[in-house]
C-alpha positions in Angstrom: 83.9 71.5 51.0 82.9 68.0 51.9 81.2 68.0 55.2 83.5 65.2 56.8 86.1 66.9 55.6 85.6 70.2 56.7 85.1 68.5 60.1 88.0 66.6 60.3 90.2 70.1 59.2 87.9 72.2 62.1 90.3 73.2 64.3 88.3 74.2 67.9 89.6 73.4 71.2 88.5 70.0 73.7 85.2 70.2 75.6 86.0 71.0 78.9 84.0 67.8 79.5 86.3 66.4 78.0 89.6 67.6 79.1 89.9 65.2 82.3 90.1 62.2 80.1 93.1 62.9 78.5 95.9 61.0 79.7 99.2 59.5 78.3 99.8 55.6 78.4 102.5 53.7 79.3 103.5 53.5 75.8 103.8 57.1 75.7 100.4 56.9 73.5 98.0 60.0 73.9 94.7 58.7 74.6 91.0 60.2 75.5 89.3 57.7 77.4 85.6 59.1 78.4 82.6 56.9 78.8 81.1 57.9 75.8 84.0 58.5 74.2 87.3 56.6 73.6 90.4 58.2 71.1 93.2 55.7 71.2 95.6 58.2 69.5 93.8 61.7 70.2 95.7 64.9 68.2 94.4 67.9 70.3 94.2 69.2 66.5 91.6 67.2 65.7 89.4 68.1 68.5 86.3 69.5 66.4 85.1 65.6 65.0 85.4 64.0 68.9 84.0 67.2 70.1 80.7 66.3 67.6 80.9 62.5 68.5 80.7 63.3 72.1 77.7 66.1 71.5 75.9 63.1 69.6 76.1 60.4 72.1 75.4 63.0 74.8 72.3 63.6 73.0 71.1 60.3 72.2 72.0 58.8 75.8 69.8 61.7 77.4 66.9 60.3 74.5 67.5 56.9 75.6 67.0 57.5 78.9 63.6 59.4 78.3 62.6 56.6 75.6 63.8 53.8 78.5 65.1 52.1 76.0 67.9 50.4 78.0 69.7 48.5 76.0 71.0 51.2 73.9 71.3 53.6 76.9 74.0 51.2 77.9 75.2 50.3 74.3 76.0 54.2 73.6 78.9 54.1 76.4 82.3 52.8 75.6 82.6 49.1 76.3 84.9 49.9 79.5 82.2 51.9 80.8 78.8 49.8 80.0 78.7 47.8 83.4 78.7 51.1 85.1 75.8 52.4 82.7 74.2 49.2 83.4 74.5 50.1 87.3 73.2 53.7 86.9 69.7 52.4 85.6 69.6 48.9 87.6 67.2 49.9 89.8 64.5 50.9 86.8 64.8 47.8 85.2 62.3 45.2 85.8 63.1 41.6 86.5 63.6 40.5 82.7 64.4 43.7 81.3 67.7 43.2 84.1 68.9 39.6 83.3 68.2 40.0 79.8 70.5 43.2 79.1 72.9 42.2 81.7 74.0 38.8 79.8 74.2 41.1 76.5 76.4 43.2 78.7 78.6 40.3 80.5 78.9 38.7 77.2 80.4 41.7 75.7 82.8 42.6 78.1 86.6 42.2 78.0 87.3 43.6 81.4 85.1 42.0 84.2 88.3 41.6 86.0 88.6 45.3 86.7 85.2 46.1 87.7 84.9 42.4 89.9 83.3 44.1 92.8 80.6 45.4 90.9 80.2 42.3 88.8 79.7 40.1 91.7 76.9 42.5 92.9 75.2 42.5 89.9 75.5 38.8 89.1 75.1 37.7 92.6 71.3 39.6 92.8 68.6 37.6 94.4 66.1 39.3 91.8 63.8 36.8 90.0 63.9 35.0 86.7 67.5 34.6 86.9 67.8 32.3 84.6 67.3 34.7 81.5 71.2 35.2 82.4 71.7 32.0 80.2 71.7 31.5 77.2 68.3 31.1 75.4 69.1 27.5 74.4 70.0 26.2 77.7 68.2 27.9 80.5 66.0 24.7 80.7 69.1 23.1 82.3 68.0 25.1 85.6 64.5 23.3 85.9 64.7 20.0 84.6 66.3 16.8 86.6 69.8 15.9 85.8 68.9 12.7 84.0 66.5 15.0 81.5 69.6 17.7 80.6 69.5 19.2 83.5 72.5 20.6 85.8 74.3 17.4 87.9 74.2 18.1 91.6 77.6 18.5 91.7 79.5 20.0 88.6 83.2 20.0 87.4 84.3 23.2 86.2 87.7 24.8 84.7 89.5 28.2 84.4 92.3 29.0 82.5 94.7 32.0 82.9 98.1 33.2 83.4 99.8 33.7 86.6 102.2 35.7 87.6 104.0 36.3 90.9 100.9 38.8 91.7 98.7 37.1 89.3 96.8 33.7 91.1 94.5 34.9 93.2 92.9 37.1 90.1 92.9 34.4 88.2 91.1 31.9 90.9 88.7 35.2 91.8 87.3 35.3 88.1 83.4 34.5 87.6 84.0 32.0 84.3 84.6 28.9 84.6 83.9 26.5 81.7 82.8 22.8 81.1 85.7 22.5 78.2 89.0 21.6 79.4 89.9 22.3 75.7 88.5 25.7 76.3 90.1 26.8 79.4 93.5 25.5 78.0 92.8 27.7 74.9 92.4 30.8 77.3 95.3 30.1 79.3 97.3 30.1 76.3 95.6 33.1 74.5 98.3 35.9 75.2 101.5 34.8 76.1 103.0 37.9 75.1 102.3 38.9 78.2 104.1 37.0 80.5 103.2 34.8 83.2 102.7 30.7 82.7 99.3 29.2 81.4 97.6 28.0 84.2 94.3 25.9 84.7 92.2 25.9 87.5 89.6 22.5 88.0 87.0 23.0 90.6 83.7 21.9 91.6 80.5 24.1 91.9 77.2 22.8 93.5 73.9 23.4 91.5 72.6 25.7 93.5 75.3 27.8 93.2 75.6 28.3 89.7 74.7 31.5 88.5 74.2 31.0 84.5 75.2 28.9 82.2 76.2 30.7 78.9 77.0 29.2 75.6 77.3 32.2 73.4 80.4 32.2 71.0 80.8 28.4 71.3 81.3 28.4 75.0 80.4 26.2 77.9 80.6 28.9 80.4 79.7 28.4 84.1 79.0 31.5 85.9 79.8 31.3 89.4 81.0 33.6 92.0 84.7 32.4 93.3 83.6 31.9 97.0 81.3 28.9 96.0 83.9 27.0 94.1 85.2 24.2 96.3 88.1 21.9 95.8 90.7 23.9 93.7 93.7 22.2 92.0 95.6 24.3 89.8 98.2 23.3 87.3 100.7 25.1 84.8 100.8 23.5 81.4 103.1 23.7 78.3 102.7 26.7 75.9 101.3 25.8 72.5 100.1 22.1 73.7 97.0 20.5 73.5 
């Protein structure tokens, strides 16, 4: 028999590793959700190929580790789970080595909003060579004078989200903020399936205050943590505008 195969048709209980991540949704979904390991619709039949998965990452994480290869000792946990992989080995990483993997990291994530505590430790580090947060193209902007490219004294930035009746103060505590008005409007608008009203935030940030300034994926992002943004007006705006 086919390997694969065979695996997928093994039937051998859950790791008891495993066992405390299994959980129901709110959509009645049955979902394994461990940090090396996510199963969006987990069968308890099928245990023997996660069971593998797991062993592997286990494994190559403990391999990484010895190897200090860092960026795929973080890369090797579920996305979820990398800013607290990144925290686990923080304090090993040298100056660089930190800035460097932690932009790959912020970059990648699609929840900073539920780990904001421990992204505004980690951002907000007075470790230096900060700038290698930027982007490669643009970290010049943090040592040359504003007529040269270089960041204006005085910046205006924008965030766009959705707001709810619980919803504002998350959305004015975020870290990004962005240059493009066209931008924030885009993220404001991006999931109106969920509720809420598109919002956009327009601030001002002092130089010194911001963090990095990040233009993967076609952004303008200003990285900035929410307590040194000053004069906030906020604004909802029309689904589906421009």
């Amino acid at each position: 028999m086919d390997p694969l195969l065979e695996l997928l048709q093994r039937k051998e209980p859950l790791l008891d590793e495993l066992k405390p991540y299994v959980f129901d949704s709110e959509g009645g979904v049955r979902m394994l959700s461990h940090p090396l390991v996510i199963e969006v619709f987990f069968d308890p039949e099928r245990s023997a190929r996660v069971n593998q998965f797991f062993r592997y990452k286990q494994q190559a994480k403990a391999k990484a580790l010895a190897d200090r290869d860092w960026h795929n000792y973080v890369f090797l946990h579920e996305r979820p789970y990398r800013v607290d992989a990144f925290t686990d080995i923080a304090d090993m990483l040298g100056n660089e080595d930190y800035w460097t993997l932690l932009r790959t990291v912020y970059v990648d994530s699609e929840n900073v909003w539920q780990n904001r505590e421990d992204w505004y430790e980690l951002v907000g580090s007075g470790r230096a060579k900060r700038d290698l947060f930027s982007s490669d193209d643009v970290q010049c902007v943090f040592s040359l004078p504003p007529e040269q490219g270089g960041l204006l004294p005085t910046t205006v930035i924008y965030r766009g989200f959705r707001h709810d009746e619980d919803g504002l103060d998350d959305g004015l505590d975020g870290l990004s903020w962005t240059l493009d008005l066209a931008r924030a409007k885009w993220f404001a608008r991006r999931f109106p399936h969920k509720g809420g009203v598109a919002m956009i935030a327009k601030a001002t940030v002092d130089a010194e205050h911001v963090l990095a300034y990040i233009t993967d994926r076609d952004e303008q992002e200003i990285v900035v943590l929410p307590w040194h943004v000053s004069n906030v007006s906020v604004e909802e705006i029309e689904e589906g505008g421009r």
